[in-house]
C-alpha positions as CSV (number, residue, x, y, z in Angstrom):
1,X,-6.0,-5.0,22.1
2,X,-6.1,-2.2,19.3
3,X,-9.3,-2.5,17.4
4,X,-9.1,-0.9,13.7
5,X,-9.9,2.1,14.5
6,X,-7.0,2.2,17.1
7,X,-5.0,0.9,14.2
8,X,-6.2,4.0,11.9
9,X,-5.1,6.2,14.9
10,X,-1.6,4.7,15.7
11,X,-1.3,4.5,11.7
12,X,1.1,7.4,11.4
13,X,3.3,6.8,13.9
14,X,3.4,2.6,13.8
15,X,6.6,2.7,11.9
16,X,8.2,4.9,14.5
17,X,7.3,3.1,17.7
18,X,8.3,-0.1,16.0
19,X,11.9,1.2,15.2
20,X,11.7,2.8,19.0
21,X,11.2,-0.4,20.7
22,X,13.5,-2.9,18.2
23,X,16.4,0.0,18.8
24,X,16.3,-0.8,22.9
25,X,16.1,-4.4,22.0
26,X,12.6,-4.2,23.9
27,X,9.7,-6.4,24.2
28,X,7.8,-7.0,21.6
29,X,9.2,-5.7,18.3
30,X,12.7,-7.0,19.4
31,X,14.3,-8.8,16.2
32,X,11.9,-6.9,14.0
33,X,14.0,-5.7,11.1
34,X,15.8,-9.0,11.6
35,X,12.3,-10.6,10.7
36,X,11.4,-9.1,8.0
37,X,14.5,-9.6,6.1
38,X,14.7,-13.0,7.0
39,X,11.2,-13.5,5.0
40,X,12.6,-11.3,2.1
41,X,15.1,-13.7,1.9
42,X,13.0,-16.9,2.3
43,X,10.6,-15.4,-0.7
44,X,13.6,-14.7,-2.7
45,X,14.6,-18.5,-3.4
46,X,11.8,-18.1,-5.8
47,X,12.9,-15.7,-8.8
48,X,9.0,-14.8,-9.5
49,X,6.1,-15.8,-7.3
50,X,2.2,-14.5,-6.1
51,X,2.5,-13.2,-2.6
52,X,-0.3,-13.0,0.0
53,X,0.8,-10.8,3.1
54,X,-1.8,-10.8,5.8
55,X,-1.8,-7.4,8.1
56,X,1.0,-5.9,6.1
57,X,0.3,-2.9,7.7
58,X,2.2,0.2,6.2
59,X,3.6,-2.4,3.6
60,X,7.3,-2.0,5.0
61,X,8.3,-5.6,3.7
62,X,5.4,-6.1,1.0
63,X,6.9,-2.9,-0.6
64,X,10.9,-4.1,-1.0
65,X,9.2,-7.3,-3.0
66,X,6.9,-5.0,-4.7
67,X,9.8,-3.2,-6.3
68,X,11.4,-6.5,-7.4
69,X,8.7,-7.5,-8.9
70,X,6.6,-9.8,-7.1
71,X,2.7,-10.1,-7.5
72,X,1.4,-9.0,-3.7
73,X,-1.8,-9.1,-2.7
74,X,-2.9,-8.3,0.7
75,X,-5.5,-7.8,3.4
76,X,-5.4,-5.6,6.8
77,X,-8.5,-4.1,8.7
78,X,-7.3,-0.3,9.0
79,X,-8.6,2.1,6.6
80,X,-5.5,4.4,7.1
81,X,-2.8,1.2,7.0
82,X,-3.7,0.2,3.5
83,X,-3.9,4.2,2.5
84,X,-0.1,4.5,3.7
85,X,0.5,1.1,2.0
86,X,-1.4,1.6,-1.5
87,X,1.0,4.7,-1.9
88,X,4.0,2.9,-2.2
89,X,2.6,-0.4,-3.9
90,X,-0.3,1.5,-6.3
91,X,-0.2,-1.7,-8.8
92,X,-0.7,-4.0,-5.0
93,X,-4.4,-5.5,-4.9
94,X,-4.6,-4.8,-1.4
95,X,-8.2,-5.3,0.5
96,X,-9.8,-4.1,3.8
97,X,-10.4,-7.4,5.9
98,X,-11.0,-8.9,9.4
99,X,-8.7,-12.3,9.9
100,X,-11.1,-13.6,12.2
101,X,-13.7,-13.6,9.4
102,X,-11.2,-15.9,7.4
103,X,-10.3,-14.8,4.0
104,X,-12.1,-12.4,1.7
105,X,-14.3,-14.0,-1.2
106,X,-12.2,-12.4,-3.9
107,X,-9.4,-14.8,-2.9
108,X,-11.4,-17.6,-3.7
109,X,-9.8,-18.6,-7.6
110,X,-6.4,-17.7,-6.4
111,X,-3.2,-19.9,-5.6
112,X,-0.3,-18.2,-3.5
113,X,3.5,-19.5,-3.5
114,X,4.2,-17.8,-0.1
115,X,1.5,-16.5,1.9
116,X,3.4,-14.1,4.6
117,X,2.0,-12.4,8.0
118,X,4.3,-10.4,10.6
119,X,3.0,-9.4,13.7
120,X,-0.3,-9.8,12.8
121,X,-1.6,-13.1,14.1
122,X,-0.7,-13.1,17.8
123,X,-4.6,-11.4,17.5
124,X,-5.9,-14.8,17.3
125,X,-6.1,-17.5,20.1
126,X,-4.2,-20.8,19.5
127,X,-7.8,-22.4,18.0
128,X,-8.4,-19.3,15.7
129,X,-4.8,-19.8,14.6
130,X,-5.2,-23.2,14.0
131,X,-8.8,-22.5,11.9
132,X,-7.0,-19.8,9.8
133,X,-4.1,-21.4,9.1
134,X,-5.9,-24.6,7.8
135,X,-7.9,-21.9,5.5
136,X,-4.6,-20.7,4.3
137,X,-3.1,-24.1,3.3
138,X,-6.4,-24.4,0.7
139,X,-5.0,-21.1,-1.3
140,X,-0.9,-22.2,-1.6
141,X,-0.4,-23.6,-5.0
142,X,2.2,-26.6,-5.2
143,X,5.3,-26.3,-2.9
144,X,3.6,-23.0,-1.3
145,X,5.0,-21.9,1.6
146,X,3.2,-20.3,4.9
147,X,5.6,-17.8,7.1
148,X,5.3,-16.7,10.1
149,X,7.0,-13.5,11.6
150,X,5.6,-13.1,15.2
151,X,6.3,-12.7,18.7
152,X,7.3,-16.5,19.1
153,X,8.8,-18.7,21.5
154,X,10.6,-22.2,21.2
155,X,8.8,-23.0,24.7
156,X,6.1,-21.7,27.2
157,X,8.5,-21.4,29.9
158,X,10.5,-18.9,27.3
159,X,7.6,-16.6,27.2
160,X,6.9,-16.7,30.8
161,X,10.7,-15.3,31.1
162,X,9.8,-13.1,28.9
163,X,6.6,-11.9,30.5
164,X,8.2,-11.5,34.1
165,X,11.0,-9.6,32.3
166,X,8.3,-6.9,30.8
167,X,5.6,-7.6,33.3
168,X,4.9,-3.6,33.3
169,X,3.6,-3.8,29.7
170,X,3.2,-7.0,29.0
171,X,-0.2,-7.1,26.6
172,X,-2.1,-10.4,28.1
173,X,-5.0,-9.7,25.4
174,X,-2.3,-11.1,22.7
175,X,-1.7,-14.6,22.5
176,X,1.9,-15.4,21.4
177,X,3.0,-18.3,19.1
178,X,5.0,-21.5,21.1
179,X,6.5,-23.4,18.8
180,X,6.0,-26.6,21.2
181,X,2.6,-26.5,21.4
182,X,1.6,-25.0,18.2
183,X,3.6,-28.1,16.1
184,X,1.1,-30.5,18.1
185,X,-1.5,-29.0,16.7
186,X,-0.3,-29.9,13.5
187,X,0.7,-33.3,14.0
188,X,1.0,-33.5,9.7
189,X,2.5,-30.8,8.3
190,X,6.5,-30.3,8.1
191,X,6.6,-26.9,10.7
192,X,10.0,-25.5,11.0
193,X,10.9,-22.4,13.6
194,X,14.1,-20.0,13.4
195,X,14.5,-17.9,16.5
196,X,15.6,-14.5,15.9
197,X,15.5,-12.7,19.2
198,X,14.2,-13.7,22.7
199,X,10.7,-12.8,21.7
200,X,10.5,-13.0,18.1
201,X,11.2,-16.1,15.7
202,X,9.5,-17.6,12.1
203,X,7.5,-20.1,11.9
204,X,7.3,-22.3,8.2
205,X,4.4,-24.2,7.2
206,X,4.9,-25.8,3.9
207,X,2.3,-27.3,1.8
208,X,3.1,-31.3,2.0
209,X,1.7,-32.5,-1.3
């Protein structure tokens, strides 16, 4: 698993190894563009809303809501990611931040209507997941809305297939989203999953008042 400073180096050339392994429909980025518009979409139902994107990296999806508008806010733990990212979103109040250390202080006073993540928490295991994403329901305001773009399956014995498929590189230090398991440990929120490709789907979390 890349720590931040492996982030900082692969920085430059993310974008282009992403785009390399969606375009031969290869494990794990597979679906990716397909993701991210998905969640464009989603955020769009809402004409103006505060977004919170966690590991938005070079800010490819944060940056087309930018431009129409939206309030983003965001956190990643590479130096050089939110350099790339504060270029193209210089009004964006984007921090440096570890997930596994929760959320940053200076979120405390604030209410999101979507908080978004893509490829970002398949860094934590299932009970980190679980921790965070019971943080995260505290800052959605009314009707807020938690998505999910990830390496995701509908079933564990989905992303075993996968696994044997891509055995070669397979990372074993990332722990992947299944849907099955993950809604149990939720037994009451309303958790909905879209698949997009065979190793990529959203998850929905929304904010049951």
């Amino acid at each position: 698993m890349l720590d931040n400073e492996g982030f900082d180096l692969w920085a430059d050339g993310y974008d282009k190894s992403v785009e390399l392994s969606e375009d031969n429909d290869e494990y794990p980025f597979a679906g990716y563009k397909v993701v991210l518009n998905s969640i464009y979409n989603i955020v769009h139902s809402k004409e103006k809303a505060k977004i919170l994107d966690i590991g938005f990296g070079t800010g490819i999806l944060t940056k087309k809501l930018y431009d129409d508008g939206y309030e983003i806010y965001g956190i990643d733990f590479s130096e050089k990611m939110i350099e790339i990212a504060k270029e193209k979103m210089p009004s964006s109040k984007l921090y440096k931040h570890d997930i596994t250390q929760g959320l940053p202080e200076v979120f405390k006073n604030i209410k999101f209507d979507y908080i978004i993540s893509t490829y970002a928490m398949h860094h934590l295991k299932d009970d980190e997941k679980v921790k965070f994403i019971n943080e995260l329901k505290k800052y959605l305001s009314n009707n807020g809305k938690i998505i999910i773009g990830d390496v995701a399956f509908k079933t564990r014995e989905l992303l075993e297939r996968c696994r044997t498929k891509f055995l070669d590189y397979w990372d074993d230090e990332e722990v992947y989203f299944v849907l099955d398991e993950i809604k149990e440990l939720f037994p009451n929120n309303k958790i909905s999953f879209t698949k997009i490709s065979y190793c990529a789907g959203i998850i929905q979390l929304e904010k049951v008042l």
